[in-house]
N, C-alpha and C positions, 0 to 999 in steps of 0.2 A: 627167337621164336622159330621152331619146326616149321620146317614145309616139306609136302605131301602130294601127292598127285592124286586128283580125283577128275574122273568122266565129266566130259561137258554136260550142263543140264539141258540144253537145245538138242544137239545130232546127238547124243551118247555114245559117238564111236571115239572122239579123242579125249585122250587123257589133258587136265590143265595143271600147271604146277600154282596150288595155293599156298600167299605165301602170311595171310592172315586169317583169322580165325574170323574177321569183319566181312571177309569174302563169302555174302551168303549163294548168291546167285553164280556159278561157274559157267562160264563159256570158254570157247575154243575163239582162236583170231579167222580160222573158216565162218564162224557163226557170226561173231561179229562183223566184219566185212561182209554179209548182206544189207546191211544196216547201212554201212559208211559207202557202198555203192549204188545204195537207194536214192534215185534222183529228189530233190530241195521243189518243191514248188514257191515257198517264199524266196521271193528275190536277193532279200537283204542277207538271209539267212546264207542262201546260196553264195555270194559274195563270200562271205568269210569262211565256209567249209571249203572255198576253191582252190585245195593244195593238192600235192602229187599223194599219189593213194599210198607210194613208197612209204611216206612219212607218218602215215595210218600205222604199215604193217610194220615200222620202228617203235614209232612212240606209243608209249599203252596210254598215256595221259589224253593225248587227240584221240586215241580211237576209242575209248571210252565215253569223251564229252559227245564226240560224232553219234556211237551208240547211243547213248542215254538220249539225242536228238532226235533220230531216226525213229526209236521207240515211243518216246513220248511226245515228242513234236513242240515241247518247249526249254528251255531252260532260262537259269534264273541270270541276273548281272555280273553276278561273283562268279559264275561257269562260264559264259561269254569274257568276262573281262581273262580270267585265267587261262582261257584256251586262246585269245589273242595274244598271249604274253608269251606262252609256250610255243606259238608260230614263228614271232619274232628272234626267239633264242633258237629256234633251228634254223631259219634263213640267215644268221649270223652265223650258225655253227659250220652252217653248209656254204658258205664265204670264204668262210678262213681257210678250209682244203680245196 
């Protein structure tokens, strides 16, 4: 599959590199990380977004689930259970070195 660079759809100052054609909505990792710096008012919720914001501007999988939270203010078991498992494999990865 080609990938391309297109203007974030938020600020439209940065360029994103899309690298699927399923990618309708383009943002920039500035755009996003207002989202994943946006303070949790649920508690529980809060609790498990409690990682280093480093690991936001690494993984696009967290800052994503984070995004999609921040925006819509819920998500489903299969996006919770996935974003808990993808925490686990980087406090493991970030272990071993």
């Amino acid at each position: 599959m080609p990938s391309y660079k297109q203007r974030c759809m938020v600020c439209k100052n940065s360029y994103v590199l899309v690298k699927s054609s399923r990618q309708k909505f383009v943002t920039c990792i500035d755009c996003e990380m207002i989202y994943v710096k946006k303070p949790i008012e649920n508690k529980k919720m809060a609790e498990i977004f409690d990682i280093p914001v480093d690991w936001y501007m690494e993984n696009y999988f967290l800052r994503s689930i984070r995004y999609q939270y921040g925006r819509w203010g819920t998500l489903t078991e299969r996006q919770l259970e996935a974003f808990k498992k993808a925490v686990e494999d980087m406090k493991k990865e970030k272990a071993k070195k």
